[in-house]
C-alpha positions in Angstrom: 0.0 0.0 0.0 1.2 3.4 -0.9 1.8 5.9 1.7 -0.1 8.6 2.0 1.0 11.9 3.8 -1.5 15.1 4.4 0.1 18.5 3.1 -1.2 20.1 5.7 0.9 18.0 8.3 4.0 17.8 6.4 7.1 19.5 7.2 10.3 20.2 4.9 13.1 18.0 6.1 15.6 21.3 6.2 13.8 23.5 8.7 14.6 21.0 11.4 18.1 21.5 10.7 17.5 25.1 10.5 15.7 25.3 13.9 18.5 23.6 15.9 21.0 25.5 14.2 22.4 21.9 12.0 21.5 23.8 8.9 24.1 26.5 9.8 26.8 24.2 10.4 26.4 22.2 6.7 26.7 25.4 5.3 30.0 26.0 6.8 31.4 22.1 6.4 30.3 21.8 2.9 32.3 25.2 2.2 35.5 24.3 3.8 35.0 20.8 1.5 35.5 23.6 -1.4 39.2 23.8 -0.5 40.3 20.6 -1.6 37.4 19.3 -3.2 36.0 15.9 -3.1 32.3 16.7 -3.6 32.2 14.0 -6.8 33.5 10.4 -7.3 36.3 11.9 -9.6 38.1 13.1 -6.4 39.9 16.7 -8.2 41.2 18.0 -5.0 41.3 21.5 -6.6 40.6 25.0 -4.7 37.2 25.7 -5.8 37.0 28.3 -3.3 39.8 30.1 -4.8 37.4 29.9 -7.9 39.7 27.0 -9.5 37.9 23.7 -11.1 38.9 20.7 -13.3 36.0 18.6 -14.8 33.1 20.1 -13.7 34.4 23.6 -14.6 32.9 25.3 -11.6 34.6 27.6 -9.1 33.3 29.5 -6.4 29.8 30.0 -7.6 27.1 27.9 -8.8 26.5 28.7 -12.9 22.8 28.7 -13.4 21.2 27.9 -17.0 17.2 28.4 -15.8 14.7 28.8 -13.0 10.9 28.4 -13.9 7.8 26.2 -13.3 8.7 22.6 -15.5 5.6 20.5 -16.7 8.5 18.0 -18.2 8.9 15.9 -15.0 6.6 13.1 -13.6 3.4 13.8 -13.2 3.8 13.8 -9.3 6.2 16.3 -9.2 4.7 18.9 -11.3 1.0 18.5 -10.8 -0.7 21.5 -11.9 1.4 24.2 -10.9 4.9 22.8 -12.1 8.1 21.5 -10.3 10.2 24.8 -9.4 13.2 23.7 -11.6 16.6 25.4 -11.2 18.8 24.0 -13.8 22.7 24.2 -13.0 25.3 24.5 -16.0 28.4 22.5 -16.4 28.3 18.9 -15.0 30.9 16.5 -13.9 29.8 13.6 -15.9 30.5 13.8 -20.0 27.7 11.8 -21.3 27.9 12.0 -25.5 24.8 11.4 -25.5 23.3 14.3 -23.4 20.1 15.9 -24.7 21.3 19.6 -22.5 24.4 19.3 -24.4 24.2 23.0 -24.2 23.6 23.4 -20.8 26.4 20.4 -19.2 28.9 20.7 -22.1 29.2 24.3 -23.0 27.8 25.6 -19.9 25.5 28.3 -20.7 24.2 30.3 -18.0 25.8 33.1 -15.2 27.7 32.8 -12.2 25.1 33.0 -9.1 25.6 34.6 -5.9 24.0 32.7 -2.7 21.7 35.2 -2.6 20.7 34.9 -6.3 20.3 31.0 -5.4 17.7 31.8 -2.7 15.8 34.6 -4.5 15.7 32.1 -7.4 13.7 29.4 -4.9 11.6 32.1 -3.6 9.9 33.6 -6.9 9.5 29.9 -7.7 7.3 29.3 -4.6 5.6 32.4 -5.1 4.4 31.4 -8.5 2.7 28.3 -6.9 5.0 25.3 -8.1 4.5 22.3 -5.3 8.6 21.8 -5.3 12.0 22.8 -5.9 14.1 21.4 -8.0 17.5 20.6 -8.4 18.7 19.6 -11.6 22.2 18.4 -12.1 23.3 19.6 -8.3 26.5 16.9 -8.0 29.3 19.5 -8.1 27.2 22.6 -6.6 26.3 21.0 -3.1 27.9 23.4 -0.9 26.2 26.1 -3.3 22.9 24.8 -2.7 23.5 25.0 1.1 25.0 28.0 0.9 21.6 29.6 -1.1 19.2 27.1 0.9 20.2 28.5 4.3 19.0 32.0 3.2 16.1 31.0 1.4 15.0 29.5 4.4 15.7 32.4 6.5 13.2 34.3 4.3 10.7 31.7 4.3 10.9 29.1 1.9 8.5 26.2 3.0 8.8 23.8 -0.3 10.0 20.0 -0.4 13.3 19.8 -2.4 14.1 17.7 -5.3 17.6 16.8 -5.7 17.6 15.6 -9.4 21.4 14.0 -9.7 22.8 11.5 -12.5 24.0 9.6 -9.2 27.4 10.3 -10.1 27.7 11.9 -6.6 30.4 11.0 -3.7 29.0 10.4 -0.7 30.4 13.1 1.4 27.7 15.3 -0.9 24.9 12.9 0.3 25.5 12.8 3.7 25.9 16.7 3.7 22.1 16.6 2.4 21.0 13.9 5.1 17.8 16.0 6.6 17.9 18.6 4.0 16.6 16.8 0.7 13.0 15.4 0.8 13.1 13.4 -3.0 16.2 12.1 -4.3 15.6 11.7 -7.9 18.6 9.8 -9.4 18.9 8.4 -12.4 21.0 5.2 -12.7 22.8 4.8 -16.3 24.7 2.6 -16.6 25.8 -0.9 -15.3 29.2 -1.7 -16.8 32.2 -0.3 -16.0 33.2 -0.2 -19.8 30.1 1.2 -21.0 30.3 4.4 -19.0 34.0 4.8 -19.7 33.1 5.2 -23.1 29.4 7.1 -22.9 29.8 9.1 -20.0 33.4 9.0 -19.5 33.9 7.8 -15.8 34.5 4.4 -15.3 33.8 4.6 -11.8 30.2 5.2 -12.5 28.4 2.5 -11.5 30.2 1.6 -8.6 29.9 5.2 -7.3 25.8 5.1 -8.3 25.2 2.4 -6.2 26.5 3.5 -3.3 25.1 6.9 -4.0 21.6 5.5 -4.1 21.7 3.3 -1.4 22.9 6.3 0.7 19.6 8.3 -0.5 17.7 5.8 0.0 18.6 5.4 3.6 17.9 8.7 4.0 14.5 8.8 2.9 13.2 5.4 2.0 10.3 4.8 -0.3 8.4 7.5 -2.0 5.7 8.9 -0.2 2.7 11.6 -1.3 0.0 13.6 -0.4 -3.8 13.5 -0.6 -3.8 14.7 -4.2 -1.0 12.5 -5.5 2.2 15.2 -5.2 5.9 13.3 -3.7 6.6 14.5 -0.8 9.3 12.5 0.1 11.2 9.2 -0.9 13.1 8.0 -3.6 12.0 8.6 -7.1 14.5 6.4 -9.5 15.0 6.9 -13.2 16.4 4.5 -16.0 17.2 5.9 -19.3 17.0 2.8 -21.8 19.7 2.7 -24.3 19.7 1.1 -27.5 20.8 -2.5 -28.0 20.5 -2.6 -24.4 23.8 -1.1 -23.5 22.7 0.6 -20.4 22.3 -3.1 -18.4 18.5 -2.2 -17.5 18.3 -6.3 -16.1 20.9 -5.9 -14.1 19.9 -2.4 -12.8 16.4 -3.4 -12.2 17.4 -7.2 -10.4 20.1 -4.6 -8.7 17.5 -1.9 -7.3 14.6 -4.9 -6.4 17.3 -6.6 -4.1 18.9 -3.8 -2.5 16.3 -1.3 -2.4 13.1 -3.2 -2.2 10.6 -3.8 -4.4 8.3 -0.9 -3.8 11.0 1.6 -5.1 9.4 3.9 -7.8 11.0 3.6 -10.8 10.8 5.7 -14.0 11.5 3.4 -16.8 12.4 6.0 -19.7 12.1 6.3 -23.2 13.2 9.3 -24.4 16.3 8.3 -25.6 17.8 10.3 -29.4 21.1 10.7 -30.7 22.0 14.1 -28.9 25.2 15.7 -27.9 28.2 14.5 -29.7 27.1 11.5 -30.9 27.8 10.8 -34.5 28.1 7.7 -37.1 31.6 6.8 -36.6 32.5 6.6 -32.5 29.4 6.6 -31.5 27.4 4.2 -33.9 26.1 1.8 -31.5 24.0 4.6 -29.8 23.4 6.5 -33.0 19.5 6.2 -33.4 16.5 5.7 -31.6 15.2 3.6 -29.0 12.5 0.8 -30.5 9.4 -0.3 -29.6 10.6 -3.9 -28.6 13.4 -2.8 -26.8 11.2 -0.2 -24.6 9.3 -3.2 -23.7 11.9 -4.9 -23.3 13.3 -3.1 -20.2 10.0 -2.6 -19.1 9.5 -6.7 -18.7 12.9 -6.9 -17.3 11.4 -4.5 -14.7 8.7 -7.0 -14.1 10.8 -9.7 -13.9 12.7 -8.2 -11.5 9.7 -8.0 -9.2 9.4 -4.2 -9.3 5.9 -3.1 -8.4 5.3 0.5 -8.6 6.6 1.8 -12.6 6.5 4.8 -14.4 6.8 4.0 -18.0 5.2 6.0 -20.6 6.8 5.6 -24.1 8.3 8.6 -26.3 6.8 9.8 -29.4 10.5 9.1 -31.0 10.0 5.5 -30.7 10.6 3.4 -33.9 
């Protein structure tokens, strides 16, 4: 049975932290982290407070692409008003294949101040939308806090959604044990080979399993509110590759074992050739995602003994 939580007795996981003064004190750890930084799986060790990077090409300052009400994201997360999306540029994964090439690759958008951050969340809860959310937070955590701690000050009340390719460390996650309400990750790939070559960090799949594991401890099985809305759990999504290459049956038999079969999962379909993908290094991943092969994964979901799916096919599927 699904969980149920009124919205008139929920509570934000952060203002707990905020009231005893917890809040405060992430701020300041997850700064001092910026020093010799750690905050990913790839382990840099550069000054990022002395506005120095290496992959994820971020210094001192979060780089912000967008902040708006999305209708893109699951239909329990933007509801009628939209999920209050702040998008974050750069990234510290390099998948070919990404469809915000623009956004993670070239990094369009403007350095933000903490106090940009938290005006940012504030209009978005003014306009109505039932969350914020993070997208590609991995390499901005001590950013977010940073933003968070005066957003909070100034009364923001909204559940946060931290929407990661799990190719976090898990100093990050721990920093955001209490803070983040949904974890939203997105498992990619299974083989260490395949994400060497697709999103160029062989430590992937090792470093997403112990990510999600970690969020899921956290906060457990997705929950909601009277009208359907998430208002805390773990909301897991699977991009299916072509061919197969992503390992969705071992993901899936992975996520039913450790995680429990009651984890929501997002079995996606929106796969296209994006990013840098091309005809020559790239071929294997150079089209769209079938029919069969969509329900394909979605059977090896099944199998796996998964119970509560998302899975809506793309209008791109051949």
């Amino acid at each position: 049975m699904v969980e149920c939580i009124s919205r008139s007795e929920f509570q934000p996981a952060y203002l707990r932290l905020y009231e005893s003064g917890e809040l405060k004190r992430r701020v300041e750890q997850a700064l001092e982290l910026l020093k010799d930084c750690k905050l990913c799986p790839r382990d840099c060790g550069v000054d990022r407070w002395a506005d120095k990077f290496a992959v994820c090409k971020t210094g001192r300052y979060a780089v912000v692409s967008s902040h708006f009400p999305h209708f893109g994201e699951e239909d329990c997360l933007r509801g009628w008003k939209g999920s209050g999306t702040i998008f974050f540029s750069w990234c510290n994964l390099r998948c070919v294949f990404c469809q915000n090439y623009d956004i993670s690759w070239v990094g369009e958008g403007r350095g933000t101040r903490p106090e940009e951050l938290a005006q940012m969340m504030l209009r978005l809860q003014e306009r109505g939308c039932h969350n914020i959310n993070f997208v590609t937070p991995e390499h901005v955590v001590p950013q977010i806090l940073e933003g968070l701690y005066r957003a909070v000050e100034r009364g923001l009340r909204l559940p946060l959604v931290y929407n990661t390719s799990a190719y976090d460390s898990l100093d990050s996650i721990q920093l955001m044990d209490g803070v983040i309400d949904i974890y939203m990750p997105d498992f990619k790939f299974w083989d260490p080979e395949k994400a060497r070559h697709y999103v160029k960090a062989v430590n992937y799949p090792e470093a997403a399993r112990q990510a999600i594991k970690e969020m899921h401890r956290q906060v457990g099985e997705l929950v909601f509110d009277e009208n359907g809305l998430a208002l805390r759990g773990v909301l897991l999504r699977h991009l299916v590759m072509p061919g197969g290459l992503a390992g969705t049956q071992e993901i899936m038999e992975w996520v039913a074992r450790e995680l429990g079969p009651d984890t929501y999962v997002n079995v996606m379909a929106q796969y296209y050739p994006a990013g840098k993908v091309n005809g020559k290094e790239y071929v294997q991943i150079n089209r769209h995602l079938t029919e069969d092969e969509f329900q394909d994964a979605l059977g090896a979901a099944r199998a796996a003994g998964l119970r509560r799916l998302d899975a809506r096919a793309a209008a791109r599927l051949v």
